[in-house]
C-alpha positions as CSV (number, residue, x, y, z in Angstrom):
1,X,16.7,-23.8,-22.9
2,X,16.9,-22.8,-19.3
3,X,14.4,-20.1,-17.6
4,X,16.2,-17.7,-15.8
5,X,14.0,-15.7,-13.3
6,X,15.6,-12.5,-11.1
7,X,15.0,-14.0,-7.6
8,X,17.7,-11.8,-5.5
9,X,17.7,-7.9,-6.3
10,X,20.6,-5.8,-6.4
11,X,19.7,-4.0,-2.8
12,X,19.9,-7.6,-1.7
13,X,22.8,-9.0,-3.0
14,X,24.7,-5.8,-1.8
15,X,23.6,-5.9,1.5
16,X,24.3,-9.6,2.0
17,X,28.1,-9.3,0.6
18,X,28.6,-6.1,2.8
19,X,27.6,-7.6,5.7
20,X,29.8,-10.3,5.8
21,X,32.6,-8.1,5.3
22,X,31.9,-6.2,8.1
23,X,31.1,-9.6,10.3
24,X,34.4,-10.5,9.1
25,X,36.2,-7.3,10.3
26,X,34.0,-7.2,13.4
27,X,35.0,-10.9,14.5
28,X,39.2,-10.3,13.5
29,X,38.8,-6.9,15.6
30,X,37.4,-7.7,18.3
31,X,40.1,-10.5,18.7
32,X,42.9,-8.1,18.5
33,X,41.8,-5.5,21.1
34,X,43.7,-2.2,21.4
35,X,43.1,0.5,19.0
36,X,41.4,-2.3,16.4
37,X,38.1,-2.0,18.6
38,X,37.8,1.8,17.2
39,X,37.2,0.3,13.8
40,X,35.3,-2.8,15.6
41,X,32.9,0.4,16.3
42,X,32.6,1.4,13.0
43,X,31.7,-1.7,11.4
44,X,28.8,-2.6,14.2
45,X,27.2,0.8,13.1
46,X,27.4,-0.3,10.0
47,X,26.3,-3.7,10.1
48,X,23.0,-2.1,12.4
49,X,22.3,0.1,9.9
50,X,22.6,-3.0,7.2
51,X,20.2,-4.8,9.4
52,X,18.0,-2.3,9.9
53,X,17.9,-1.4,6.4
54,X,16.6,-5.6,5.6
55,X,13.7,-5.4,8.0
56,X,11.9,-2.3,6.1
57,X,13.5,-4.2,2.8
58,X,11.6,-7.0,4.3
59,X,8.5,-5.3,4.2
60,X,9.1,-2.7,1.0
61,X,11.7,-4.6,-1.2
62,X,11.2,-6.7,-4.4
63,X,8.9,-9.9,-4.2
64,X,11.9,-12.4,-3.1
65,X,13.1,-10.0,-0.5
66,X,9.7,-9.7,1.3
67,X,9.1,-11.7,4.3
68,X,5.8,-12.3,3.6
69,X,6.9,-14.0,0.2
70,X,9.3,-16.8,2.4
71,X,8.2,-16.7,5.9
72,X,6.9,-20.0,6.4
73,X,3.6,-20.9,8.3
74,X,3.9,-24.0,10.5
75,X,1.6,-26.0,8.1
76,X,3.7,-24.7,5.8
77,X,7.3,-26.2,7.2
78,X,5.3,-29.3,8.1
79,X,4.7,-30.0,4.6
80,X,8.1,-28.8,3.7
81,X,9.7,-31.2,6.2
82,X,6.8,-33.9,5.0
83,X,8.0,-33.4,1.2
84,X,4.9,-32.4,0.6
85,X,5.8,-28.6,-0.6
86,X,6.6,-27.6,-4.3
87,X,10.2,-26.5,-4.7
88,X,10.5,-22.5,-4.0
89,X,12.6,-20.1,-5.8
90,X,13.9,-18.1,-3.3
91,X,14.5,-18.7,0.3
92,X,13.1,-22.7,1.7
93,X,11.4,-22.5,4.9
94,X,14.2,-24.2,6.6
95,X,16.0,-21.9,5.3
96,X,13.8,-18.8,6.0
97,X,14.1,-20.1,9.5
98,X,17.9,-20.0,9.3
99,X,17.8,-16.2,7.6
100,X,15.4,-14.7,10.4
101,X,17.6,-16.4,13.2
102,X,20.7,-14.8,11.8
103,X,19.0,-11.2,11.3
104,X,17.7,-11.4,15.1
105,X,20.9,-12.3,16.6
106,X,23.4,-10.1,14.5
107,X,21.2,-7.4,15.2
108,X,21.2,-8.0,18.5
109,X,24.8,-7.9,18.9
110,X,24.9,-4.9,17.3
111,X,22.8,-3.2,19.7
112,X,23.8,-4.7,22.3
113,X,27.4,-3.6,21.2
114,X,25.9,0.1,21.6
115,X,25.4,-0.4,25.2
116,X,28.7,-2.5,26.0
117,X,32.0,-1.4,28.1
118,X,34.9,-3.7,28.3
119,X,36.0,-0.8,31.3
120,X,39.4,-0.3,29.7
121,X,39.4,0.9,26.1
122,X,35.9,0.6,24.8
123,X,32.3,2.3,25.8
124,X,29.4,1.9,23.6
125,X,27.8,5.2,22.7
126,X,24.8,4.4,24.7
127,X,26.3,3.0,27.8
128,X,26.8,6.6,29.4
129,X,22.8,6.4,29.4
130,X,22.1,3.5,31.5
131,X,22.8,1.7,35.0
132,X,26.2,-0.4,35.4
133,X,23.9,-3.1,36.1
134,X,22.2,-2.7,32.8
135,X,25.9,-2.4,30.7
136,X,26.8,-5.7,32.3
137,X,23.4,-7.3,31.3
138,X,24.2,-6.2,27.6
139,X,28.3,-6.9,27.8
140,X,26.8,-10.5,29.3
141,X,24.2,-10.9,26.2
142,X,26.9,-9.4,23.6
143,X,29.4,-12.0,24.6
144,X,27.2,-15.2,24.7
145,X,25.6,-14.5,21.5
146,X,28.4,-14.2,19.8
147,X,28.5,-17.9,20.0
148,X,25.2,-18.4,19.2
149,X,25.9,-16.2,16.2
150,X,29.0,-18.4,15.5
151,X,26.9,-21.1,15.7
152,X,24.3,-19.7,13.3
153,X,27.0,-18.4,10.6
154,X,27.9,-22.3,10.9
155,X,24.5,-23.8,9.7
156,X,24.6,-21.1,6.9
157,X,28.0,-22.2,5.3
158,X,26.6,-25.8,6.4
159,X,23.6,-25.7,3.8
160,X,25.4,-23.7,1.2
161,X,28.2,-26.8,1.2
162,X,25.1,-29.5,1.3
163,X,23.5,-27.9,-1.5
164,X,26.1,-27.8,-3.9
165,X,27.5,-30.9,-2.9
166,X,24.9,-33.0,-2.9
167,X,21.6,-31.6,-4.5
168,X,24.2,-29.6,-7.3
169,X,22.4,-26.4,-6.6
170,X,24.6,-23.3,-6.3
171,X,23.4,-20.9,-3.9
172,X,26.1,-18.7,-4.0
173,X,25.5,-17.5,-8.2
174,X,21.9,-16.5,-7.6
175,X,23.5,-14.0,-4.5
176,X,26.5,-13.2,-7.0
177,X,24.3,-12.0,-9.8
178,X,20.6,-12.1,-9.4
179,X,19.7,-14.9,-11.3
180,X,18.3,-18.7,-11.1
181,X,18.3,-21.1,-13.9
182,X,15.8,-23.5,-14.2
183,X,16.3,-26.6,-16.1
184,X,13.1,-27.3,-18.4
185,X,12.9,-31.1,-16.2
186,X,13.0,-29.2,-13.5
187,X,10.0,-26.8,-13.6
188,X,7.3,-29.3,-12.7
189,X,9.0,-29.5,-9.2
190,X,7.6,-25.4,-9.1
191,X,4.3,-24.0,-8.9
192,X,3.7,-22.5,-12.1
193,X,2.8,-19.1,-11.0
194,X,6.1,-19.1,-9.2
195,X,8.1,-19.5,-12.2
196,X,7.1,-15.9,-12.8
197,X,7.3,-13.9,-9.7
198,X,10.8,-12.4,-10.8
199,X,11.8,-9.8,-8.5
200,X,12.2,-6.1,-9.7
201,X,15.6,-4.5,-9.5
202,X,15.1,-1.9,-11.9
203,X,16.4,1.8,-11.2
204,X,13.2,2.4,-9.0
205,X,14.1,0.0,-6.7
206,X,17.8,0.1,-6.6
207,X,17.2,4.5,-6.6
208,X,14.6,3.9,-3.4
209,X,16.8,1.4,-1.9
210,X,20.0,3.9,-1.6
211,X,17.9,6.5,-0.3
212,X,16.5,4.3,2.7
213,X,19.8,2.8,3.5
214,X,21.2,6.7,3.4
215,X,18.8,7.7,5.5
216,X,18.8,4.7,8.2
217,X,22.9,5.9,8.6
218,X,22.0,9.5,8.6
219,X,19.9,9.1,11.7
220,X,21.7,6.5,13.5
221,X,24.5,8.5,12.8
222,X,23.1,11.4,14.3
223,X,22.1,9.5,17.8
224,X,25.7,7.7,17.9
225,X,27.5,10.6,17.9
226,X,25.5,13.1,20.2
């Protein structure tokens, strides 16, 4: 029979599915211009708030979510790139690696966004506050990294095809609903003490998790639209 442990809470799995909906709507906006960068707007304030919302997760959330939890040291990914490291339950640290890189640089295209003017239909909310000089240093960064972000979203969809194609692991059904299954044969790969660090995602959590997230749009809110 197979152990299922709760790796991915529900704050989690929400916030990863809403986010690439609003990547999606950011990326399909942006490229048609005109009144579609109003809504282009809209979803960068939403995916900064997401993003801030998964740092403090990072530090508050359920046991998965923290970074301390999959943050890897370099002796660490050493011995992970060695073979030397037990299988993990949550996030690898190649693939912590991969998660950190994408929160950076989608957060940084969303505030860079804040300070950006395209000088015909679009101003950041924030670009009234600073030099022309210092817009065209954050248009400059907010164009470039969209590649780099391209790039990044790449390598995600990269190791979610390589690891169901060729190790048979689904990384998509533990994001979908929470769960991993572990095959009897397969928990000697695992630390034992792993095999039971489930995460919580009980009202508590999912209760506190709605509140920070309420809060975090609240102010930004506030600031975007003074």
């Amino acid at each position: 029979m197979k152990k299922i442990i709760r790796i991915w809470d529900l704050p989690i799995r929400l916030f990863h599915w809403a986010l690439l909906i609003f990547i999606i709507i950011s990326f399909v906006t942006v490229n048609v211009g005109g009144d579609a960068m109003a809504l282009h707007a809209l979803s960068g304030y939403c995916i900064l708030t997401l993003i801030i919302f998964r740092i403090l997760w990072g530090f508050f959330g359920s046991h998965h979510a923290r970074f301390v939890s999959f943050v890897p040291s370099p002796r660490g990914l050493y011995r992970y790139l060695k073979g030397q490291s037990p299988a993990v339950l949550g996030h690898n640290p190649l693939g912590s690696l991969s998660v950190l890189a994408l929160i950076f640089s989608i957060g940084l295209q969303a505030v860079t966004g804040l300070f950006s003017n395209d000088d015909i239909l679009f101003e950041g909310p924030f670009a009234k506050y600073v030099s022309n000089a210092t817009v065209a240093m954050f248009n400059s960064i907010h164009h470039w990294n969209d590649v780099v972000l391209l790039g990044l979203i790449g390598v995600h969809l990269g190791a979610i095809f390589y690891y169901q194609r060729f190790r048979h692991e689904s990384l998509i059904k533990p994001m979908l609903f929470g769960d991993k299954e572990i095959d009897p044969s397969e928990e000697a790969k695992y630390l034992p003490a792993s095999l039971g660090q489930d995460s919580k995602d009980g009202a508590w959590q999912r209760g506190t998790a709605l509140l920070v997230l309420s809060l975090i749009g609240v102010i930004l809110g506030y600031f975007i639209t003074r």
